[in-house]
C-alpha positions as YAML, in Angstrom:
chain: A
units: angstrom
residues:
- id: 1
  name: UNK
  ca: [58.65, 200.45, 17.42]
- id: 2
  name: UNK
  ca: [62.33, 201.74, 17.31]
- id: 3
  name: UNK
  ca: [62.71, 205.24, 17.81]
- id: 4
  name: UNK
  ca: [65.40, 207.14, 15.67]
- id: 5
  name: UNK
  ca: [67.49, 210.35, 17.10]
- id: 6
  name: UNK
  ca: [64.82, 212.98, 15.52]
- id: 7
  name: UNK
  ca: [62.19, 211.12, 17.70]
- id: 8
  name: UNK
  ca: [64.66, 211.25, 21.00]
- id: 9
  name: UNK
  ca: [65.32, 214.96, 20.38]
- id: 10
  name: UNK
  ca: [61.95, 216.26, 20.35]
- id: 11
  name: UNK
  ca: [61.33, 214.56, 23.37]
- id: 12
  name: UNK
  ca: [63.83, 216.27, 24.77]
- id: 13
  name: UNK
  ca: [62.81, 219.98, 23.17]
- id: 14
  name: UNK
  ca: [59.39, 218.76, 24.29]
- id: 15
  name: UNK
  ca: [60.19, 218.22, 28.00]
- id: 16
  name: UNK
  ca: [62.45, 221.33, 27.57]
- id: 17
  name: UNK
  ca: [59.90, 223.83, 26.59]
- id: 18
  name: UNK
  ca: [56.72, 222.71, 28.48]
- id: 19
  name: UNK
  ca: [55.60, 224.21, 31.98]
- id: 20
  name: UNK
  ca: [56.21, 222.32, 35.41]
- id: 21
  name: UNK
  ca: [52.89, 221.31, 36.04]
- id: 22
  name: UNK
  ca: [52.51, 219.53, 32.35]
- id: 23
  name: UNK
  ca: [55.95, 218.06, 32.97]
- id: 24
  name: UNK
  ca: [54.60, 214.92, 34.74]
- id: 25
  name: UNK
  ca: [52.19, 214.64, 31.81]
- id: 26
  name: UNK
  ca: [55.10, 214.14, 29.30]
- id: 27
  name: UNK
  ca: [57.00, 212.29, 31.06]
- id: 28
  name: UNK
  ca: [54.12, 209.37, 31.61]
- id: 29
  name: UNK
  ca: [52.80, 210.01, 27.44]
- id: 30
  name: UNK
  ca: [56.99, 209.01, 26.44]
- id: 31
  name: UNK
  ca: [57.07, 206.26, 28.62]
- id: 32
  name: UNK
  ca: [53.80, 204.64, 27.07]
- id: 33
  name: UNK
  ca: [56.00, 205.18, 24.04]
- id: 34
  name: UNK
  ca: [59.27, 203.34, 25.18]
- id: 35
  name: UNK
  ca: [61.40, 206.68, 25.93]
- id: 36
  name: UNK
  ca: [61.93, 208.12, 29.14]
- id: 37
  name: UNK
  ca: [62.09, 211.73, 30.15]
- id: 38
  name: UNK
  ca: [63.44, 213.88, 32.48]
- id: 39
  name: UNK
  ca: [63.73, 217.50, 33.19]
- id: 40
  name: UNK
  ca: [65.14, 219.83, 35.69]
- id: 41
  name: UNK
  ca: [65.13, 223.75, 36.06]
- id: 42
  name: UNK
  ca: [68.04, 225.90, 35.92]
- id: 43
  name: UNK
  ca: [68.99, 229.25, 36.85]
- id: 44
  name: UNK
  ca: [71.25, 231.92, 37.59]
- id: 45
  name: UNK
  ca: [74.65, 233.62, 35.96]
- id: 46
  name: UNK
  ca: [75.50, 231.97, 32.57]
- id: 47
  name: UNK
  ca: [78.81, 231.30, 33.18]
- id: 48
  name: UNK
  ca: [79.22, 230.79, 36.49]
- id: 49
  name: UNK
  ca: [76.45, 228.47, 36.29]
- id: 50
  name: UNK
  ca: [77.99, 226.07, 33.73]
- id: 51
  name: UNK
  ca: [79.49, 223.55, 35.93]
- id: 52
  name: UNK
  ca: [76.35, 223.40, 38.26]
- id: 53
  name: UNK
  ca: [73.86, 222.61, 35.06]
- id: 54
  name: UNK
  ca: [76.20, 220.15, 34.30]
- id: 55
  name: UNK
  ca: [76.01, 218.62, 37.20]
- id: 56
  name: UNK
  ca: [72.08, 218.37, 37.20]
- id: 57
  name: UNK
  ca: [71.80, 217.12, 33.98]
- id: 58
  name: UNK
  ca: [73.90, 214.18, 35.32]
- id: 59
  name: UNK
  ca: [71.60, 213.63, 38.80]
- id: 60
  name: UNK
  ca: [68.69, 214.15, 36.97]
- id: 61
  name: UNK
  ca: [69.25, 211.66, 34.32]
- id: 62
  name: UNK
  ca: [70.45, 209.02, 36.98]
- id: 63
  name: UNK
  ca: [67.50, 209.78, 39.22]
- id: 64
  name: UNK
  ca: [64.86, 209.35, 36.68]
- id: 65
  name: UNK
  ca: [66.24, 206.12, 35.21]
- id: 66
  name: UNK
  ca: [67.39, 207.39, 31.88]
- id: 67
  name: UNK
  ca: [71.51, 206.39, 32.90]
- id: 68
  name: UNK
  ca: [73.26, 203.55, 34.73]
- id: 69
  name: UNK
  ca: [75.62, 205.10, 37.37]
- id: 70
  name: UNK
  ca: [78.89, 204.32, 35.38]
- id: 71
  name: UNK
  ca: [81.28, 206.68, 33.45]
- id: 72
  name: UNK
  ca: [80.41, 205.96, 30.36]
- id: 73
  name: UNK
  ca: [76.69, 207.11, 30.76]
- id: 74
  name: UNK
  ca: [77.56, 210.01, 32.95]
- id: 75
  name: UNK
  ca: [79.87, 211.10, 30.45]
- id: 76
  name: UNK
  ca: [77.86, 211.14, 27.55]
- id: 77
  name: UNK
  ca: [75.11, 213.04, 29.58]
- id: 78
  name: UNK
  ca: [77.65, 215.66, 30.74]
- id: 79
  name: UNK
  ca: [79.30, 215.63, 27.03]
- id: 80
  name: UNK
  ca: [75.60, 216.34, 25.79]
- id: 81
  name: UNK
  ca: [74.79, 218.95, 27.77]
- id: 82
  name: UNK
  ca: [78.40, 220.30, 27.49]
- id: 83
  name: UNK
  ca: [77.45, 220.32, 23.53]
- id: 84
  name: UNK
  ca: [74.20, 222.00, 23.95]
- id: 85
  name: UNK
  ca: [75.66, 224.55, 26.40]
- id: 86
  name: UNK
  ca: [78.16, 225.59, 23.62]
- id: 87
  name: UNK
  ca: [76.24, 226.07, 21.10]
- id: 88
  name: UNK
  ca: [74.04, 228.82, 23.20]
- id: 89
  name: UNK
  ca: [76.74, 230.72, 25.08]
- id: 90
  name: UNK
  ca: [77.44, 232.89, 22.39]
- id: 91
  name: UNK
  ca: [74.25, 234.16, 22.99]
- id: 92
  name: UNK
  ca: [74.12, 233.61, 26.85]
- id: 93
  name: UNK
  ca: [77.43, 234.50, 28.34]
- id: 94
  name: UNK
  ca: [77.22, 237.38, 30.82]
- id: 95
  name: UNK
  ca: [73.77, 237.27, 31.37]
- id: 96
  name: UNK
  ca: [71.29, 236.20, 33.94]
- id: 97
  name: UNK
  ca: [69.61, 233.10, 32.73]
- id: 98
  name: UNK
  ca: [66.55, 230.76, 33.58]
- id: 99
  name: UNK
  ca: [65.16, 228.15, 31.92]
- id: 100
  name: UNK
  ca: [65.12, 224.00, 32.03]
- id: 101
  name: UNK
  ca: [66.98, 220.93, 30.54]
- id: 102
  name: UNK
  ca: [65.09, 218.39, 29.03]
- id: 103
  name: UNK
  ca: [66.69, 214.76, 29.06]
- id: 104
  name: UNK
  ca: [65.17, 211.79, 26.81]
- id: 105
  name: UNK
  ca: [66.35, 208.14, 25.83]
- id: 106
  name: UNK
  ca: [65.35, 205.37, 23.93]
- id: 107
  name: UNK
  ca: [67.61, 202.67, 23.32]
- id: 108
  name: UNK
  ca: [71.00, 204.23, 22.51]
- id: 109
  name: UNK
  ca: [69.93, 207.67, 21.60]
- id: 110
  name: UNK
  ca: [69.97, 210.46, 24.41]
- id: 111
  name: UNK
  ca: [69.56, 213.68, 23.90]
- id: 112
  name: UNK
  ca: [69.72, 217.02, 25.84]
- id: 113
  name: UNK
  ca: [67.63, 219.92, 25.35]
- id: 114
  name: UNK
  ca: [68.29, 223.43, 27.44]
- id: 115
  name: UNK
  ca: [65.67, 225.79, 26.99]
- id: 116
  name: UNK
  ca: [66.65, 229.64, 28.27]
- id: 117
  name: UNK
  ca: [65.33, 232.70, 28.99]
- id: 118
  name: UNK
  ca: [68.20, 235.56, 28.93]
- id: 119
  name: UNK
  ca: [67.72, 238.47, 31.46]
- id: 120
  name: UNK
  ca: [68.34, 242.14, 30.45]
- id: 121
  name: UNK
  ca: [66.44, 244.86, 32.74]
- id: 122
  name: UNK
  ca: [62.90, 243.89, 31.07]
- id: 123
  name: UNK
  ca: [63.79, 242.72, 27.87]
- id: 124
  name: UNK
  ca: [64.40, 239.39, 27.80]
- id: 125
  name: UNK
  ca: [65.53, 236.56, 24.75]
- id: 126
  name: UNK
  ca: [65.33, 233.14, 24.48]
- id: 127
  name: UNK
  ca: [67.76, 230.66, 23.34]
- id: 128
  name: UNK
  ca: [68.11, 226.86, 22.87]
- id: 129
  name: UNK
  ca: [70.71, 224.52, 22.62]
- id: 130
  name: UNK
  ca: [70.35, 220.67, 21.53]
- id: 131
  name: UNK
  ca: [72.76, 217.52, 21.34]
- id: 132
  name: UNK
  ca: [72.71, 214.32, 20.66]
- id: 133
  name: UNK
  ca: [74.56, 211.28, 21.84]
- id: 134
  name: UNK
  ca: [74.67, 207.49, 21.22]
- id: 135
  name: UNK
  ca: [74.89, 205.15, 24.30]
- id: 136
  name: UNK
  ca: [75.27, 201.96, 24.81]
- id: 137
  name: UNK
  ca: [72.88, 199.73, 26.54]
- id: 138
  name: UNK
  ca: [74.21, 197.83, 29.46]
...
């Protein structure tokens, strides 16, 4: 059964949202459903953090299978996340962040999830940021 981008992105929000230790769960349920999953925490200063999320989005979607190692994959992962980190750092920027990216695919839809938790003394706030992208198979 063909899965359309609404399918692929709640994957994502899934893998996203859900603790460590039911992480593994996930990832195995997708796979009996022809999407695969990945997910990897982040943490640290919004902005200066940017370019490292980035960068494990990328490794994480290689490692787990979801991407070939070639530009064109890589780029649409760091393009996604890129995406999803825009549409939060209104919200984010200047603050002490935690929280986890969720990765999904199935057939040409990817999407990227980032779930955060925004730091201020003891009040904290949530935010999340979503994105889509069409690849290609190869």
């Amino acid at each position: 059964m063909p899965y359309d981008s609404s399918d692929v992105a709640k994957a994502a929000i899934n893998l996203a949202i859900s603790s460590r230790t039911s992480e593994e769960t996930i990832i195995k349920e997708l796979r009996t459903r022809n999407i695969i999953g990945a997910a990897v925490d982040i943490g640290g200063d919004f902005n200066s953090s940017i370019p490292k999320i980035i960068e494990r989005a990328v490794v994480a979607a290689k490692r787990s299978g979801i991407i070939k190692e070639c530009h064109v994959h890589e780029g649409a992962v760091a393009g996604a996340t890129r995406e999803a980190l825009v549409q939060i750092s209104m919200k984010a920027s200047g603050y002490s962040i935690g929280g986890k990216i969720g990765i999904a695919r199935s057939g040409e839809h990817l999407s990227i999830c980032i779930f955060m938790s925004l730091g201020l003394l003891y009040l904290n706030d949530v935010v999340i940021g979503l994105a889509h992208r069409a690849v290609p198979e190869l």
